[in-house]
C-alpha positions in Angstrom: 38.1 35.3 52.8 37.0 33.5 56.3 37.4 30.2 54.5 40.8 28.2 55.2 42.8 27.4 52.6 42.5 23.8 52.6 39.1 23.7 51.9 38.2 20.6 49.0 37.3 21.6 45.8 34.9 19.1 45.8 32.2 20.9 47.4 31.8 23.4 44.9 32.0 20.6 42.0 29.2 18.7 44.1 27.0 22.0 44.5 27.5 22.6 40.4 26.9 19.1 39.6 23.5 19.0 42.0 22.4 22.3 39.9 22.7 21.0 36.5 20.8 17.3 37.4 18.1 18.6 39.5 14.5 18.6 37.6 13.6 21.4 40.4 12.7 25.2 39.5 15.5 27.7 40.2 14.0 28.6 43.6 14.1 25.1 45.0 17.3 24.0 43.4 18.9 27.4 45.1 18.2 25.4 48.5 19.3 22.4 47.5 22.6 23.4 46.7 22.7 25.9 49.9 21.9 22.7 51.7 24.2 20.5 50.1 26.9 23.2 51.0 26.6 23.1 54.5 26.7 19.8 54.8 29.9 19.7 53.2 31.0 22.2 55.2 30.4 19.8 58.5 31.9 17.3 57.1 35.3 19.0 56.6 35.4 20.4 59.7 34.5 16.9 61.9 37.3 15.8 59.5 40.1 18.3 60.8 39.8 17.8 64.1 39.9 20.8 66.3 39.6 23.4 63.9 36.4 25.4 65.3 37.5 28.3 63.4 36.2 26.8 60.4 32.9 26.2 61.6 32.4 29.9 63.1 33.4 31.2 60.0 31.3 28.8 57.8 27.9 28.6 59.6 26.9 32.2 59.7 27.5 32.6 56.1 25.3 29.2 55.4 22.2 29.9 57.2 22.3 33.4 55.9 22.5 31.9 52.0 19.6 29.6 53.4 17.0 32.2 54.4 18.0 34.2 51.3 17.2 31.2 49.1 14.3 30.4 50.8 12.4 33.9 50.7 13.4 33.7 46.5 12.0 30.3 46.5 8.7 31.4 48.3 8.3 34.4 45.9 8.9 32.0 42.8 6.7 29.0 44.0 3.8 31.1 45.7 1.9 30.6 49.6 -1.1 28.8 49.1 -2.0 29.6 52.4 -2.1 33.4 51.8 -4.3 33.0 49.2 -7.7 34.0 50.8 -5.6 37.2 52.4 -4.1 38.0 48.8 -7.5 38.2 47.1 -9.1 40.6 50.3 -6.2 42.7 49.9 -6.3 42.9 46.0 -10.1 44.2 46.4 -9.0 46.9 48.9 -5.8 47.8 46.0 -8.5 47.7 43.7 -11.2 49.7 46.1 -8.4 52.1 46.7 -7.6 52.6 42.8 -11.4 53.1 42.3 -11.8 56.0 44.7 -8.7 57.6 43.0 -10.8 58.3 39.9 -13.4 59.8 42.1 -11.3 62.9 42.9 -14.1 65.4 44.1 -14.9 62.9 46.8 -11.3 63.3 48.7 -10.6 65.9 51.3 -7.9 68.1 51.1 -4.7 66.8 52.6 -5.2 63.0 51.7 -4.3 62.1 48.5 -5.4 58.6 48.2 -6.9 55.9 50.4 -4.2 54.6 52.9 -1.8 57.4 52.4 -0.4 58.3 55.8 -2.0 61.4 57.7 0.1 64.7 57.4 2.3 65.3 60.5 0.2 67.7 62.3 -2.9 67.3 61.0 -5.9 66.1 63.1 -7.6 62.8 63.2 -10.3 62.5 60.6 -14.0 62.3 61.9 -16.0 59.0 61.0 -18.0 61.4 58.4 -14.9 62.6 56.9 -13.6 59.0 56.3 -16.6 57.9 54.8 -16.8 60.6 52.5 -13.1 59.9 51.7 -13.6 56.2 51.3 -17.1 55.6 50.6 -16.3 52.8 53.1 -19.2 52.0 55.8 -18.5 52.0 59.9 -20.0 49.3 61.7 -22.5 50.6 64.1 -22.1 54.0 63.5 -24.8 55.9 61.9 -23.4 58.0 59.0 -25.3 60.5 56.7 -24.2 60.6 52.7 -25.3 62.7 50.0 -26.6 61.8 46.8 -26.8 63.7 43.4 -29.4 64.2 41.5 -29.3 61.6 38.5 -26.5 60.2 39.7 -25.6 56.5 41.3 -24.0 57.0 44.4 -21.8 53.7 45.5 -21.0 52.5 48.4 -19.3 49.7 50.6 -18.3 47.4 53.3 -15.9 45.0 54.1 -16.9 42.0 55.7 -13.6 41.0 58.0 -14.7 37.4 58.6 -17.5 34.8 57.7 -20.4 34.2 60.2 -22.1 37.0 61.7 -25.1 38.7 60.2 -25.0 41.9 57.9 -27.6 44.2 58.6 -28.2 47.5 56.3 -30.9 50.3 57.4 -31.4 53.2 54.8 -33.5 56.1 55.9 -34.5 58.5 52.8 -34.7 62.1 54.2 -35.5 63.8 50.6 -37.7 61.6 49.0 -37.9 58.4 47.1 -34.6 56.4 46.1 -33.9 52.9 45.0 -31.1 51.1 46.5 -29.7 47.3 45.7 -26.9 45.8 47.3 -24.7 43.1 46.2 -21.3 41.1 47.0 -18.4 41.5 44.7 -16.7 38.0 44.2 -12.9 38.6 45.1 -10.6 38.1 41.7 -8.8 34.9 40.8 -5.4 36.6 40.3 -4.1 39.9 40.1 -4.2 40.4 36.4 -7.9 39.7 35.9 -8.9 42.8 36.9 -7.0 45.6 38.0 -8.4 49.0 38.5 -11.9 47.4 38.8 -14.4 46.1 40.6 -17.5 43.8 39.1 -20.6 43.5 41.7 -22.0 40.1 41.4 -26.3 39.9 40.9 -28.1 41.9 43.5 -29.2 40.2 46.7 -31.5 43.1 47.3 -33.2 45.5 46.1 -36.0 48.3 47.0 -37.7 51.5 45.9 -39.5 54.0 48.1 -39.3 56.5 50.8 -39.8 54.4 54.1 -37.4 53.2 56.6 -36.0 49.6 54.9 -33.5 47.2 56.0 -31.6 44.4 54.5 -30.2 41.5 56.7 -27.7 39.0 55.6 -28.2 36.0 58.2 -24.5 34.7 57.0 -22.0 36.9 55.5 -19.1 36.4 53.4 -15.7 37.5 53.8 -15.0 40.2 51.1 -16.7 43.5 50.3 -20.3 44.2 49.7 -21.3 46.9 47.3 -24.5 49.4 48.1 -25.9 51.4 44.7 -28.2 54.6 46.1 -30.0 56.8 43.4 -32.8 59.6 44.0 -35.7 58.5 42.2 -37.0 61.8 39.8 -40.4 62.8 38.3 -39.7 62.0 34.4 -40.1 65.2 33.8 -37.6 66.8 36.1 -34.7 69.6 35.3 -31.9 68.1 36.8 -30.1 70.9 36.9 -33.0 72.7 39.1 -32.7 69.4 41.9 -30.9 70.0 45.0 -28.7 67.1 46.3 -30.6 64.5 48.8 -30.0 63.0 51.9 -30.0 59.5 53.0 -28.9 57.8 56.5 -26.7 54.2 56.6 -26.6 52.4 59.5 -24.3 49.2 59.2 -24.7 46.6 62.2 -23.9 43.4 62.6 -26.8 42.6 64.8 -29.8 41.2 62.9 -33.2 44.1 63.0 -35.7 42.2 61.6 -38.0 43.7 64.9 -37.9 46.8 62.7 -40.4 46.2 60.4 -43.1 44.7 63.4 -42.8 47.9 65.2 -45.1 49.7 62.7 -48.9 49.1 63.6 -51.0 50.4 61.3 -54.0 51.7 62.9 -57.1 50.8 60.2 -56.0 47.3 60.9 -55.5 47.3 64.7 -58.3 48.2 66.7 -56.2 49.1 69.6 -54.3 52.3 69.1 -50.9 53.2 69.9 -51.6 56.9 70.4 -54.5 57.8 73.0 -55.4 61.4 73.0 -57.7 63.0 75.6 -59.2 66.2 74.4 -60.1 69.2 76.3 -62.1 71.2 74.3 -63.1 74.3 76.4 -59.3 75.0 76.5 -58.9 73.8 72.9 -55.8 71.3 74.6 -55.3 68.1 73.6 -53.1 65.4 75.0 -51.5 62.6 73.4 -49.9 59.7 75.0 -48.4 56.2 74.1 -47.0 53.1 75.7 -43.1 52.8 76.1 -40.6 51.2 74.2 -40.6 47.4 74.2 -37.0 47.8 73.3 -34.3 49.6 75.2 -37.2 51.6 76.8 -34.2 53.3 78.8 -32.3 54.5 76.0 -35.4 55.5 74.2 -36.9 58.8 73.3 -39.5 59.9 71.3 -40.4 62.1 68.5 -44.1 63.3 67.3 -44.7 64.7 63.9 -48.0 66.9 64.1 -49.4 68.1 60.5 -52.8 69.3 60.0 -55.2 69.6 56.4 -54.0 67.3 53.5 -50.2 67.6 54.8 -49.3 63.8 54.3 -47.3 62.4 56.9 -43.2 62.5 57.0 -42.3 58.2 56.4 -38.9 59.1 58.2 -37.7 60.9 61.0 -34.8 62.7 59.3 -37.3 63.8 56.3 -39.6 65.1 59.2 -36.7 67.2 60.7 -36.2 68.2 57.0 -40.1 69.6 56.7 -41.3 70.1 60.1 -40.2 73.4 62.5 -38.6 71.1 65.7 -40.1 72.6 68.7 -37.9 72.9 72.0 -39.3 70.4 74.9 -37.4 70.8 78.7 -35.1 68.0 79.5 -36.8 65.4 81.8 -36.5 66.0 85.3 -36.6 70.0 85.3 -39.5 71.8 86.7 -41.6 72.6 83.7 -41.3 68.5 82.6 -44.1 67.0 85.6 -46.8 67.6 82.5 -44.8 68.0 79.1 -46.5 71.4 77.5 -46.0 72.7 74.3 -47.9 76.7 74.4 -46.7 77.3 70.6 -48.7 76.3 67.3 -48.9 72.5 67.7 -47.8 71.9 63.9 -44.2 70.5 64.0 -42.1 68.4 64.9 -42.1 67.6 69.1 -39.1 65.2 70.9 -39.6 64.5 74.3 -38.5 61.8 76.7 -41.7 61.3 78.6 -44.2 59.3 76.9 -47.4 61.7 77.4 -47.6 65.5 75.3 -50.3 67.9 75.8 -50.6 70.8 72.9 -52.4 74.2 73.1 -53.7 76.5 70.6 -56.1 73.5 68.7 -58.1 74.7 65.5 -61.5 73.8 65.9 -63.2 71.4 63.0 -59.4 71.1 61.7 -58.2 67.5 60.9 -54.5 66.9 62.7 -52.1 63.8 61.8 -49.6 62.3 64.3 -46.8 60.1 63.5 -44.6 58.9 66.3 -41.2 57.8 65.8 -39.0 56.2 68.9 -35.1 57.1 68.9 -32.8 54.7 70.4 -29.9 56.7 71.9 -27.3 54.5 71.7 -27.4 54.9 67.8 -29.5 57.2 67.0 -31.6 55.0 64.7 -35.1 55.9 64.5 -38.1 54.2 63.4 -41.8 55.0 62.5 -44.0 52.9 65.3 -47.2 54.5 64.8 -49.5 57.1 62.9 -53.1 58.6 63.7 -55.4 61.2 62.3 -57.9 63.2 64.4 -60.5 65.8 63.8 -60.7 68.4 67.0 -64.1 69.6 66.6 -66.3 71.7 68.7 -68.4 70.1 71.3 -71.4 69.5 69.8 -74.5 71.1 72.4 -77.6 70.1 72.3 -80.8 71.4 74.5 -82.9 69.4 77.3 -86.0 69.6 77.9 -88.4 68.6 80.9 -90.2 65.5 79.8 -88.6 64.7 76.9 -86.5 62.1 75.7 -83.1 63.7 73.4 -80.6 61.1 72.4 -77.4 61.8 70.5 -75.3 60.0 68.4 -71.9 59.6 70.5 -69.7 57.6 67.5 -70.2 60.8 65.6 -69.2 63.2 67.9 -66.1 60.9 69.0 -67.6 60.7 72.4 -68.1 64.2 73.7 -71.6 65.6 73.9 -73.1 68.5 76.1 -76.7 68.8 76.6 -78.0 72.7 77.9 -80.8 72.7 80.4 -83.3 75.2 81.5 -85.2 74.4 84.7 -88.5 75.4 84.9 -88.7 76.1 88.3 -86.6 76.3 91.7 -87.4 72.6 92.0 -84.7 69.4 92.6 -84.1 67.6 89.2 -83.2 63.9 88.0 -81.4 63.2 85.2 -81.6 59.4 83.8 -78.6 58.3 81.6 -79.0 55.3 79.2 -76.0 54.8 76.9 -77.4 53.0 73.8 -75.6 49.7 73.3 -74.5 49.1 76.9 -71.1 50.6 77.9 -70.1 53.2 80.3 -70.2 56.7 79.9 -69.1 59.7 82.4 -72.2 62.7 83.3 -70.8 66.0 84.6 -74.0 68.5 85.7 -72.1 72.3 86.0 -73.6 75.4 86.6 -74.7 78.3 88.7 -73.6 77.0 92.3 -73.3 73.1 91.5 -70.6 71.2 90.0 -71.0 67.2 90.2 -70.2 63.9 88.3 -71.1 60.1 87.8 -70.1 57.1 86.1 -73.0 55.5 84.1 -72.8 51.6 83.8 -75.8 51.0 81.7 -77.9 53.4 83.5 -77.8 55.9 86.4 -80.2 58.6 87.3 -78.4 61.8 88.7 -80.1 63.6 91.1 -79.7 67.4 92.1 -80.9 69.7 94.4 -83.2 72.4 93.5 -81.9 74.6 90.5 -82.1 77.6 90.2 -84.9 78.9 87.8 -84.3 80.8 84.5 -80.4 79.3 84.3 -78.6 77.4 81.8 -76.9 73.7 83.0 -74.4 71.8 81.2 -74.6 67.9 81.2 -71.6 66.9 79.8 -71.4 63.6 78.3 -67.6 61.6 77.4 -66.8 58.1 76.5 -63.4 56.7 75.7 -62.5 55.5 72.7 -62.7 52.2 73.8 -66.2 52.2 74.9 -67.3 53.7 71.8 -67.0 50.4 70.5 -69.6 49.3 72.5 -71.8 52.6 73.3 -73.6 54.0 70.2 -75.6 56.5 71.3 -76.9 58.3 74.5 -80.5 59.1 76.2 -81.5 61.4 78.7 -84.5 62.5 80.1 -84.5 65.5 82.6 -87.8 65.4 85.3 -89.0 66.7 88.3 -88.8 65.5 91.5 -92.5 64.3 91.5 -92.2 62.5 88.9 -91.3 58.8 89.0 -90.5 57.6 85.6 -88.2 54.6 86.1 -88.2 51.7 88.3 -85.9 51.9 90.8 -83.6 49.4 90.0 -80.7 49.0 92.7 -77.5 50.0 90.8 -74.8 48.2 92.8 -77.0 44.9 93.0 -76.2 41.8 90.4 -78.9 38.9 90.2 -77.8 35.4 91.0 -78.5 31.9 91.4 -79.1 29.7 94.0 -76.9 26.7 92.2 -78.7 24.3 95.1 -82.0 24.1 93.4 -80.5 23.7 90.0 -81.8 20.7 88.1 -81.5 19.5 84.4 -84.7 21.7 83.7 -85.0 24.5 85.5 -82.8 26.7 87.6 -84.3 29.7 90.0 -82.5 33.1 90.4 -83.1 35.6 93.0 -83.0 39.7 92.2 -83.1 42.7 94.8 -86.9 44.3 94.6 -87.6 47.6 92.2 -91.0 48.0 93.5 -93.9 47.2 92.4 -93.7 46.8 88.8 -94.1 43.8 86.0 -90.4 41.6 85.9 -90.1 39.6 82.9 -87.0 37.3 82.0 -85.7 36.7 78.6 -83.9 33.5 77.9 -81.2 32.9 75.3 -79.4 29.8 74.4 -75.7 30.0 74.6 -74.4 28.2 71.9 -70.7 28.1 72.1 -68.5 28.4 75.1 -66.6 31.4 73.0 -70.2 33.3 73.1 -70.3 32.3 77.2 -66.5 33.6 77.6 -67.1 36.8 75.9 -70.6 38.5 77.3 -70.6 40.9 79.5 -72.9 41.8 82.0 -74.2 45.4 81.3 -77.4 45.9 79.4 -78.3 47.2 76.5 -81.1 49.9 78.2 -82.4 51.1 74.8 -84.8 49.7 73.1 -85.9 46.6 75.4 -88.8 45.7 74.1 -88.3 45.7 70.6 -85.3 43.0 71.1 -87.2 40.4 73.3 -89.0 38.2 70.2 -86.0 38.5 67.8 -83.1 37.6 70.0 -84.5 35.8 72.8 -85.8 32.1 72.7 -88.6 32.6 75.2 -89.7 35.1 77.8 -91.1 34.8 81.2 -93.1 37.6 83.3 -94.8 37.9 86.0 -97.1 41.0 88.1 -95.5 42.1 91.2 -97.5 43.9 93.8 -96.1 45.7 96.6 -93.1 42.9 97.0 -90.6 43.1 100.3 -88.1 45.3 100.2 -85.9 43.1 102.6 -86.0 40.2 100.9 -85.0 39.0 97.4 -87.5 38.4 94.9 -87.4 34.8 93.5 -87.7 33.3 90.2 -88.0 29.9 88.7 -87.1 28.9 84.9 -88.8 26.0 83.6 -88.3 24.1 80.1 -84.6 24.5 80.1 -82.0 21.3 78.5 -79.8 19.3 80.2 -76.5 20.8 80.3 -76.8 24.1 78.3 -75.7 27.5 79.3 -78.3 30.9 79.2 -78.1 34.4 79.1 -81.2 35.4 81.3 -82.1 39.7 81.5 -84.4 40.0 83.7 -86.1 44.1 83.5 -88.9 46.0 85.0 -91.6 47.7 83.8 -93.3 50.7 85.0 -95.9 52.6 83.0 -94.4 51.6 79.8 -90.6 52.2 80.8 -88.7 49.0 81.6 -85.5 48.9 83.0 -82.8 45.4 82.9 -80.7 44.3 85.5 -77.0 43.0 84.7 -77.0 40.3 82.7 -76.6 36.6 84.0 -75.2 33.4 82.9 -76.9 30.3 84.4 -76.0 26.5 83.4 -78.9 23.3 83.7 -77.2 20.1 85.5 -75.7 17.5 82.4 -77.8 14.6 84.1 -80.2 13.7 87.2 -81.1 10.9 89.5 -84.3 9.7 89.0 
């Protein structure tokens, strides 16, 4: 109706005629002959002059039959740009149809995946999606339920290529196997609707630990997550209560997960120290601190005792144990964290140190620390340890008499009950068996005091009173138990001089000046008169010269001086100055060798040895 009446018929004989010779598809030809139209249509109006009207009415009609021909030309040809997007969105069509046939899964109120939330009706919670969807959350630690001979599926979709896809699975009910794999998106629509096929596994595992799966590089497109409870053959399926897993999706790589764990037969140094106070039947328990997030990090102890194994996760411990309440950190109650109760159970604390009361005597206890990192809440299984809380083993001194006692199998705790005969001052000498250091505590009626032994140490007392019982105590950490096999004591009276009288805080040395390729001379604080021998060893490696130490091995010297030593040297030492050091000279030594010299006294048949000491010849002298 807008057109003027002397429009040419031309144009629509030119648009027809394009139509039937074009070797286009309809969609394309439909723009050609839109184009073609307009064209004409600027040609008649430049050709009549002034007559605008023709070109308002014209052009909006043209451009409208341009963009209408276009969009049915795009939906006839295709986009071959919007190819990647089509095939992520068929997998979510086909995700979405999936979970359709999974009725029992969906909450009440939405339908299907996608459908819009009732008006009124509150946001869903992260759980509630994902047990709408099955879909994962990144970073968001989500617990799902499995039935029992059932595969549970899950997934997630991977919005880009590049970063890493990390999966952590925490069994809380017992063993499961798990795979994952990556569902290759569909080549068109009519392939496969209504289905989804997982490609091979990338991964796959079967137990009851703590396991994760990292993807270095992921694809775009949805990865698919298989979860079954792993049953006894024999099981009643019908008698099996659902389990309990915990997914964590990140997409930060965790591959520090797995180095956390230290297993302590294979590490000499333990993760958990414990300190045990056996009067009060107490022990304490402590541990170093997080070496990652150590602010965000709190800790949980899982305490079983007998043939109870050890809980491999956290959320399987909460499942088993009784969880004991702990104070917050910084209350009043939190300087020393206390626990008063039964010590069996389960025990999360912020501080890193936990003492527990009420300890069984001759009962075996296992201890399995887990560290939570608060930001996520994922938890992993750092360390494990098994102790026996025995009662102190007591044994009974008397005058004269040499009792030893085998430390390793008491795990360091010994206590040794003396009697004095008479109201006279005592001395206790101390030799731990090995060389180490031990700790002495003397208690009784009226006296209370304590040394540290480093190789040996006499402990003197006042006079005692006659017809009570002392307690020595002895203790040594488990780290000098490594060293320190055994201890030996010997109670006398004050008359009595058994030992020579070594000084304890006095080291020999050399004088370095007078050191040639063949000998070397060391000087050494008098003992008294007594016989002083030195025993030689050749150092043969620098490792052996960078690990000795210098305390002595006090038990058994002369038994060890032919086997282990290359040559001895003694010498008689009459009433020698008490001001001045004694000297010694070494003879017969190589040019540029390292010894170990340990030089002791004897008196009446008991020798003592000074701190060992590591001399060196010159490597060449003037003639």
């Amino acid at each position: 109706r807008g057109f003027p009446s002397g429009l040419p018929t031309g144009i629509v004989y030119r648009s027809a005629h394009s139509r039937t010779r074009s070797p286009l598809d309809d969609g394309r030809r439909g723009v050609v002959v839109v184009a073609l139209f307009i064209s004409d249509i600027f040609s008649f109006a430049s050709a009549q002059g002034n007559r605008w009207t023709t070109m308002r009415h014209a052009l909006p009609l043209g451009f409208f039959l341009l963009v209408f021909v276009t969009v049915y030309a795009r939906r006839a040809t295709g986009c071959a740009f919007c190819d990647k997007l089509s095939q992520q969105q068929l997998q979510l069509r086909q995700l979405q149809q999936l979970s359709q046939q999974q009725p029992h899964q969906q909450q009440q109120g939405y339908k299907t995946i996608g459908s819009p939330r009732p008006f009124g009706a509150e946001k869903p919670t992260r759980v509630q999606e994902f047990n709408r969807t099955g879909v994962l959350h990144p970073e968001y630690l989500i617990p799902a339920t499995l039935s029992p001979g059932n595969v549970s599926q899950f997934y997630y979709l991977s919005p880009r290529e590049g970063p890493p896809l990390t999966l952590l699975v925490s069994p809380c009910s017992g063993p499961i196997s798990w795979t994952v794999s990556y569902v290759e998106p569909p080549e068109n629509a009519e392939e496969t609707e209504g289905s989804l096929k997982p490609g091979s596994p990338l991964f796959t595992y079967e137990g009851a630990e703590d396991q994760n799966f990292t993807i270095s590089k992921t694809r775009a497109g949805l990865y698919w997550f298989e979860i079954k409870s792993v049953n006894p053959p024999d099981a009643n399926l019908q008698n099996l209560t659902p389990g309990t897993v915990l997914l964590y999706a990140t997409s930060s790589s965790l591959s520090h997960i797995p180095e956390l764990y230290v297993n302590e037969k294979e590490n000499r140094h333990r993760w958990l120290r414990f300190q045990q106070r056996r009067s009060k039947r107490r022990l304490t328990i402590s541990w170093n601190k997080s070496n990652i997030d150590p602010h965000l990090s709190h800790y949980c102890l899982a305490v079983t005792s007998g043939s109870q194994p050890h809980p491999l996760t956290l959320c399987a411990a909460q499942n088993v144990l009784r969880v004991h309440p702990h104070p917050a950190k910084g209350s009043s109650s939190s300087k020393e964290q206390q626990h008063r109760g039964i010590p069996e159970g389960l025990h999360c604390v912020r501080q890193t140190k936990l003492t527990l009361h009420r300890m069984k005597y001759d009962t075996t206890y296992n201890f399995t620390l887990y560290v939570v990192n608060m930001r996520n809440n994922v938890s992993n299984r750092i360390a494990t340890d098994t102790i026996k809380f025995r009662k102190t083993p007591e044994l009974r001194l008397r005058t004269g008499h040499y009792t030893t006692a085998n430390l390793r199998k008491t795990d360091g705790f010994i206590n040794f009950h003396y009697r004095p005969p008479g109201n006279t001052s005592s001395t206790f000498h101390i030799l731990p068996c090995g060389g180490g250091i031990v700790r002495a505590k003397l208690s009784g009626s009226g006296i209370l005091t304590e040394k540290e032994v480093v190789g040996y140490a006499s402990l003197r007392v006042p006079p005692l009173t006659s017809g009570k019982t002392y307690t020595l105590r002895i203790s040594a950490t488990p780290q000098e138990l490594v060293r320190v096999s055994a201890i030996k004591v010997l109670a006398t009276q004050e008359s009595s001089a058994i030992y020579p009288q070594i000084p304890s805080k006095s080291a020999p040395r050399e004088y370095r000046s007078l050191r040639t390729c063949h000998e070397v001379t060391v000087g050494v604080e008098s003992a008294g008169s007594a016989k002083y021998c030195i025993l030689v060893r050749e150092l043969k490696s620098s490792s052996s010269l960078a690990s000795m130490t210098t305390i002595p091995d006090q038990c058994g010297l002369h038994r060890r001086r032919r086997s282990e030593y290359t040559f001895e040297v003694c010498e008689e030492k009459r009433s020698p100055p008490k001001d001045r050091a004694l000297p010694f000279t070494l003879k017969r030594l190589q040019p540029g060798k390292a010894y170990l010299l340990q030089i002791t006294a004897q008196l009446k048949g008991q020798s003592l040895s000074y701190p060992l000491l590591t001399v060196r010849t010159r490597r060449s002298c003037l003639p």
